[in-house]
Structures are given as structure tokens and as C-alpha cells.
N, C-alpha and C positions, 0 to 999 in steps of 0.2 A: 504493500500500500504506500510505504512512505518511497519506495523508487515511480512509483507512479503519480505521485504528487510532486516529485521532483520533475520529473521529465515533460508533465504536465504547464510547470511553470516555465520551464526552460523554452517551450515549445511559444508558449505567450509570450513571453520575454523578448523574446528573438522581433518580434513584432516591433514592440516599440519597450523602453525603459520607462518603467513609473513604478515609483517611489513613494510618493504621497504623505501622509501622516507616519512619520518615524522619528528618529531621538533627531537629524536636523533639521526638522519641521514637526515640532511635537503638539501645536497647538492645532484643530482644525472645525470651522464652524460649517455646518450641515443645515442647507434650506431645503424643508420636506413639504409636500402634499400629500394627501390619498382618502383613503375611505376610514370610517370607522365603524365596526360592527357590533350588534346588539345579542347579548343571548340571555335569556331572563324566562320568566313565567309566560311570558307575554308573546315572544317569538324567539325561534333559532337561528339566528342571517348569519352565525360564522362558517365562510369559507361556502354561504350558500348564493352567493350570487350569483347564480344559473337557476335556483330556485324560484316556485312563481310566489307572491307580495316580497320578494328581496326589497328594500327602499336603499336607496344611498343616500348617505348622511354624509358628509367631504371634513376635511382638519386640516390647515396650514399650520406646519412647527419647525422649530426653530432648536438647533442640537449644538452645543459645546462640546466639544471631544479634548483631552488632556491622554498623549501618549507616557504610558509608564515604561514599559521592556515590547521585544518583540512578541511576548505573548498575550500581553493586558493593558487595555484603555478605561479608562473611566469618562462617563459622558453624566453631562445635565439634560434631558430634553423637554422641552415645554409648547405646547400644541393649544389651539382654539377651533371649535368648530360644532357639530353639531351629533349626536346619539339619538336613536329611535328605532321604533319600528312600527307595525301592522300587526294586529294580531295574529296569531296564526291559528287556524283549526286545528290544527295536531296536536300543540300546544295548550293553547287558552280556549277556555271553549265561548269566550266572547268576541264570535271571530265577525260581529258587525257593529263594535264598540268603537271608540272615539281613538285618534291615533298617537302614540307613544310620543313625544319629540321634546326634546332636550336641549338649551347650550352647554357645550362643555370646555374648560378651563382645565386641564392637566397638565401636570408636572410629573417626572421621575429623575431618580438619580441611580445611575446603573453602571454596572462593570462589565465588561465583553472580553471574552476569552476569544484570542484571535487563532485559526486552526493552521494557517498558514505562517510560519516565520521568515520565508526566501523575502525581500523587500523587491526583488526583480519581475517578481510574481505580480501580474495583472490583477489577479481574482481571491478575493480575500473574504473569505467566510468568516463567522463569528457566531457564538453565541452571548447570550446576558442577561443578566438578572439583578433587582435593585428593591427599591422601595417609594412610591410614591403615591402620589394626591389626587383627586379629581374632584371640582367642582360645579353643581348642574343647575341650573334654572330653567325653570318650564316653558315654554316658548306659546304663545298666546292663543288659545283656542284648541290648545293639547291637553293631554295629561302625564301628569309627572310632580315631583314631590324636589321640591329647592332641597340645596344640602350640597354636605361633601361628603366622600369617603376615601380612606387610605386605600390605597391599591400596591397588589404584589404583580408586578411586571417581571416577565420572561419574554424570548422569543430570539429569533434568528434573524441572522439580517447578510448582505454581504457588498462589496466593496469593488466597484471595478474600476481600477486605477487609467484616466486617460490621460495623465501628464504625472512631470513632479508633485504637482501641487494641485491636481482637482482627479475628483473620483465621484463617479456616477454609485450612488448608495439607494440599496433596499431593504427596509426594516420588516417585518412581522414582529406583530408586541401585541402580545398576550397578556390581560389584565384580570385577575381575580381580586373584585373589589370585596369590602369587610364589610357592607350594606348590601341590605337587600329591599328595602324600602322606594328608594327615586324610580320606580315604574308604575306604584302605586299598589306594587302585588307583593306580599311579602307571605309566602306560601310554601315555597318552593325547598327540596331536600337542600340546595344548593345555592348561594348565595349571586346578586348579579353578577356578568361576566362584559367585556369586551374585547376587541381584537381592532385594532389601528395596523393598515395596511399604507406604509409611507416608502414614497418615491421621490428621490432631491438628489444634488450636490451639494457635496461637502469640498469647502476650501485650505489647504492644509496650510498654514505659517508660520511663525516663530524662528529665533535665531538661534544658526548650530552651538553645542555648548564645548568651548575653548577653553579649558581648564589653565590652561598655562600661559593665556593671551598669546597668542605668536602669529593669529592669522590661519588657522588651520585647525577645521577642527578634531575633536577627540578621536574620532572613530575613522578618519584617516592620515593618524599625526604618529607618526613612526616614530619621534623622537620626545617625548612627555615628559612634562618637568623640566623647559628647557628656562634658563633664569630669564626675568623681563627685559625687554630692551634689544635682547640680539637678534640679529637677522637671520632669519632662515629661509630654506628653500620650500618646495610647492609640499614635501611632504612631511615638514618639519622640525627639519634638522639642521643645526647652527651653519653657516655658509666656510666650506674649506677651504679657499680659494686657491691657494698652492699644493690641495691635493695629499698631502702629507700625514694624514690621517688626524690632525691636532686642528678643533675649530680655531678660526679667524680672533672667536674675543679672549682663548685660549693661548694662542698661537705667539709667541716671544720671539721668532725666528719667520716673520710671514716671506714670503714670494722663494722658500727653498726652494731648488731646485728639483724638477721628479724624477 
């Protein structure tokens, strides 16, 4: 598996080089749209929108990503938009009642485990999981129940890098909310649920970290710890100019002969 995840990358790679969000561009912000779906006493519309009364409800958000290692991000994201549904017969059996609709105000703060560590690598899966908010207000001539409720988000998402610094991104995020009430049905074995289906670019920036100030940073500076002030070349290292193996701000005997 893991030579087929290599060769996989290699094979992208070759394409084109992106890099994106890594230790020098560790910060990167992510503008998303997409759907949000409902599952509760009332209807089931996750992952059913091929089903017949699916309704779509849309969320515009907005994602902060902070790179830690090549294997773990931490992200803030926070979205605006709308939750509802239809009743559904299978479900609810008031399937000619008044219809579900919501604003919704949510925040999370979550960690993603990245599957892929090659950074030459196009396509970068992840999973994650966190803790966060949701706030709803009932939209006029609906029903539904004002309030918030803490929610447990999960879900999978993946990353496809089209330059250094931008990646086309898609989220699944799974919410199991701690309420069961904002539907107006509080019945259920199971508490309400949601599923935010987001599609955005993310922008990756931030400056490399240069531990020893020289112009060059950490992760391709062959010479670390070099004292402040001296000249070096592209990879690092004090400048020798007569070659003699002793640096230039070292060197007591400069322009020996080689």
C-alpha cells in the first residue's frame, strides 16, 4: 500500500510541483460553499440528495488552517447559512405539516490527521475531528425552536494542490449535535444530526522559519547555527572563497592558494 501511495504521488508530481500549506507556508485560509444537510425526527437528507423532498439549504465559510508536522493541522472553521427540511413519510408521519427551516451560525475547532506526508504529492486526504457550536433561528413562516447546541464534528475532506500556495479543498463534516429540540421534535432514540458538504480554496502563506537568520530556511539550510552576520551561500553555509576548506569570517590566511 505504502509503494502504491508513493508511486501514486510520484506519478502526480511529475505533473506539476505543489506544495501548499507546509512548515514554509504554514498558515492557510480556506473560502468554502456547499450544502448543509438535515437528519432528525422530521427527515433523513444525509447523502440523500437523489432522494425525492431532498430540499437544499447552501452555507458560505470561512476556514483558518495552522500547519503543525507533516502529519497534523489544526483548523478554526466558521460557516453561515441555512438547515431544514420536509417532512418525510418514512420518517415523520406529518408528512403534510409546515416546513422545517432554520439560520444557522456555526463554528468548530478541529485537528486533521493528514494521510499523505510526500509534500510533492498533488492529493492530500485527511481526516478530523474537534468540538464545536451551532446557533439557529427560525426563519419566518417555518418551524423550529431558537437556540444553540454544542456539536461533535468529524469527517473527511481532501486537498488538491494547484500551485505552491492554492489548493482546491473538499470537506465532509459530520455533526452530532447535544440537542435535540431546534426541529421542534424531541422524540427521537437519537439526538439531531447534520452533514455540511463544502467546496472552496484555500490560500496557503506565512514566512519560512530561519532559525539562525542567514536567508535560508530550516528545512533546506545544510549549515544551522551559523553565527549572525556572515555571508553564506544558497544552501547555507559560511562563503569559502579561496576554497581551502576554512570559512571567509574564519579564515586568517584568505585568497590561499588551491
Amino acid at each position: 500500500m505504502k509503494r502504491i501511495t508513493s508511486l501514486a504521488c510520484a506519478a502526480l508530481a511529475s505533473l506539476s510541483i505543489a506544495s501548499a500549506q507546509n512548515e514554509s507556508n504554514p498558515w492557510a485560509i480556506g473560502v468554502y460553499g456547499g450544502l448543509t444537510e438535515y437528519e432528525g425526527e422530521l427527515a433523513s437528507d444525509m447523502f440523500g440528495i437523489l432522494g425525492k423532498g431532498y430540499t437544499f439549504h447552501g452555507h458560505g465559510g470561512l476556514q483558518v488552517s495552522r500547519f503543525l508536522n507533516q502529519r497534523w493541522d489544526v483548523s478554526l472553521f466558521g460557516a453561515y447559512g441555512r438547515i431544514g427540511a420536509k417532512f418525510n413519510k418514512s420518517v415523520a408521519p406529518l408528512s403534510n405539516g409546515p416546513v422545517y427551516k432554520q439560520n444557522e451560525i456555526y463554528a468548530d475547532l478541529t485537528a486533521a490527521f493528514k494521510f499523505v506526508k510526500n509534500e510533492k504529492c498533488k492529493f492530500h486526504p485527511f481526516a478530523f475531528a474537534g468540538i464545536g457550536y451551532r446557533n439557529l433561528s427560525t426563519v419566518e413562516d417555518f418551524i423550529g425552536v431558537d437556540g444553540g447546541d454544542l456539536v461533535i464534528p468529524a469527517g473527511l475532506g481532501c486537498d488538491l494542490r494547484l500551485s505552491e500556495r492554492v489548493a482546491l479543498s473538499y470537506i465532509c463534516r459530520y455533526g452530532f449535535t447535544l440537542g435535540d429540540d431546534k426541529d421542534t421534535r424531541d422524540c427521537g432514540k437519537v439526538n439531531d444530526q447534520q452533514m455540511m458538504h463544502s467546496l472552496g480554496v484555500k490560500f496557503a502563506f506565512g514566512a519560512p522559519k530561519d532559525s539562525d537568520k542567514d536567508g535560508v530556511e530550516d528545512k533546506l539550510d545544510e549549515c544551522p547555527n551559523t553565527p549572525a552576520g556572515v555571508a553564506v551561500d544558497s544552501k547555507g553555509c559560511p562563503l569559502d572563497d579561496d576554497k581551502d576548506g576554512v570559512p571567509n569570517y574564519l579564515d586568517k590566511c584568505p585568497g590561499t592558494p588551491a
